[in-house]
Every structure is written in structure tokens, then in C-alpha cells.
N, C-alpha and C positions, 0 to 999 in steps of 0.2 A: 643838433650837435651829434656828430660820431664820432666814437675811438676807435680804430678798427688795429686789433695786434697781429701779430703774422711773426714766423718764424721760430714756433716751436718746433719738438720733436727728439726722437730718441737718441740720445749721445751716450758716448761711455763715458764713465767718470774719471776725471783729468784733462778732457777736450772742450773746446769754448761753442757757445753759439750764440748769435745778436737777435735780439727780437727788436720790433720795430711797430711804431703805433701810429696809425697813418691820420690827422685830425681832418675834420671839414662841419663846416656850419659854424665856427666860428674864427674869430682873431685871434689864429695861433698862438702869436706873438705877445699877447697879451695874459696871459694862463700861464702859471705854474704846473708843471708837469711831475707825474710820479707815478714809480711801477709798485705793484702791490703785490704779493703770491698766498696760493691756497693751499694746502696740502690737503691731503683727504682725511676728515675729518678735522679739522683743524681752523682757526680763527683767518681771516684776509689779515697777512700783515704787509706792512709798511717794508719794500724793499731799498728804494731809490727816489728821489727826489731832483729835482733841477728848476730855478726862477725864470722867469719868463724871459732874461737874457739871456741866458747859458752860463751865468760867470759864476751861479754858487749853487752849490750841489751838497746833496747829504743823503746817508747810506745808514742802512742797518749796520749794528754791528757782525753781525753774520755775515754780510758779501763785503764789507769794506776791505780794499784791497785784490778784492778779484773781480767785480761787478764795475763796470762806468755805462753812468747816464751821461749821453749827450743831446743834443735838439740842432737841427735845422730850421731855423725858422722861415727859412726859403721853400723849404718842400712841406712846412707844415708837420713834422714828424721827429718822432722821439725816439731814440733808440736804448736798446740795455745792452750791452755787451757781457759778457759774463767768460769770465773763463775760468780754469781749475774746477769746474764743477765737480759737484761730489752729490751721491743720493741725495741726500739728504735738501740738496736742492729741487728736487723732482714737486712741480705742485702745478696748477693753472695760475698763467704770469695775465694782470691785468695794468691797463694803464691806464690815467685820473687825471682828472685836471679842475681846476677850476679856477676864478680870476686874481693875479696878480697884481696886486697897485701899488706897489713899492721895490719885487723884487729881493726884499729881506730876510724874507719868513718862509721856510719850507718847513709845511705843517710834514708830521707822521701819523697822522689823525684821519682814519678813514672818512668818518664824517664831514671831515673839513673838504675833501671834493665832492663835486657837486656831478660828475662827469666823469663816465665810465664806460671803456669798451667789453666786448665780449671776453675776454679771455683768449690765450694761446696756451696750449697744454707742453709743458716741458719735463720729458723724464729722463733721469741719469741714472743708466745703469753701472752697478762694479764691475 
């Protein structure tokens, strides 16, 4: 299995950018998906969240309202949209996944995926 994220980089703060997390080795379609971020120093938290359908999604409360997770499950891949950034978002964005079999339940529990790409580094400057 790979995660592969793409689409960091250095923005100023109040501009948008999408990262994207490209899956292979396994049943897309069947995986819950979710974006996780690092800051330096700092704990991998729980960003975004999406069910193996696309139809229920759940956010930290930090990005709710400026962050959307979507999936393809045609090309295999996950996107974060993000806009309004502000520093404070600056950290390494990861994406997770691991198996779905209801579609109900999007953990916020890093443990709870089993499946992790490298990381995309995202810095917003003021």
C-alpha cells in the first residue's frame, strides 16, 4: 500500500491550496480516508476525515469551515482543499487510511489508521 501527498508549499496567509493524496496497492473505494497535520514540535493531529463513499465527512474544529475533504474514487485519491489559511496552519499535511465496512464511523484517532503516506509540507506565511 501507498499514500503518496503532493501539493504543498509556501502561501501567504488568506490564499487557498489543495493537496492531494494519490492511493495504489489497495481498494480505494473501500478505505476511509483522513488528512492529519504536524507542526514542529508538536503532536500529528486529526485534520479531516471522509467514508469510503464520500458522503460523510468530519473536520477538526480548527479547519471547519475553511478546509473540504473530497475523494475520487475513480482516480483513487483524496484531496484537502484548504482556504483562508492563516500560520498557524503551517505544519506537514499526512493522509491515512484504513478499511471501511460500514461507512459510519470516521475515527479522529491516529491509531485507528493503519496506512500512511509521507507527508506534504505546508507553510503560511503573514
Amino acid at each position: 500500500v501507498q499514500l503518496q501527498a503532493y501539493g504543498g508549499g509556501l502561501v501567504q496567509a488568506g490564499n487557498s491550496l489543495r493537496l492531494s493524496c494519490a492511493a495504489s496497492g489497495l481498494t480505494f473505494k473501500n478505505y476511509k480516508m483522513a488528512w492529519f497535520r504536524q507542526a514542529p514540535e508538536k503532536q500529528r493531529d486529526f485534520v479531516a476525515g471522509i467514508n469510503r463513499f464520500g458522503t460523510g465527512t468530519r473536520y477538526s474544529d480548527s479547519v471547519k469551515g475553511r478546509f473540504t475533504i473530497s475523494r475520487d474514487n475513480a482516480k483513487d485519491t483524496v484531496y484537502l482543499q484548504m482556504n483562508s489559511l492563516n500560520p498557524e496552519d503551517t505544519a506537514v499535511y499526512y493522509c491515512a487510511g484504513d478499511d471501511d465496512y460500514t461507512g459510519a464511523y470516521i475515527s479522529r484517532v491516529r491509531g485507528e489508521y493503519h496506512y500512511w503516506g509521507r507527508g506534504t509540507e505546508v507553510t503560511v506565511s503573514s
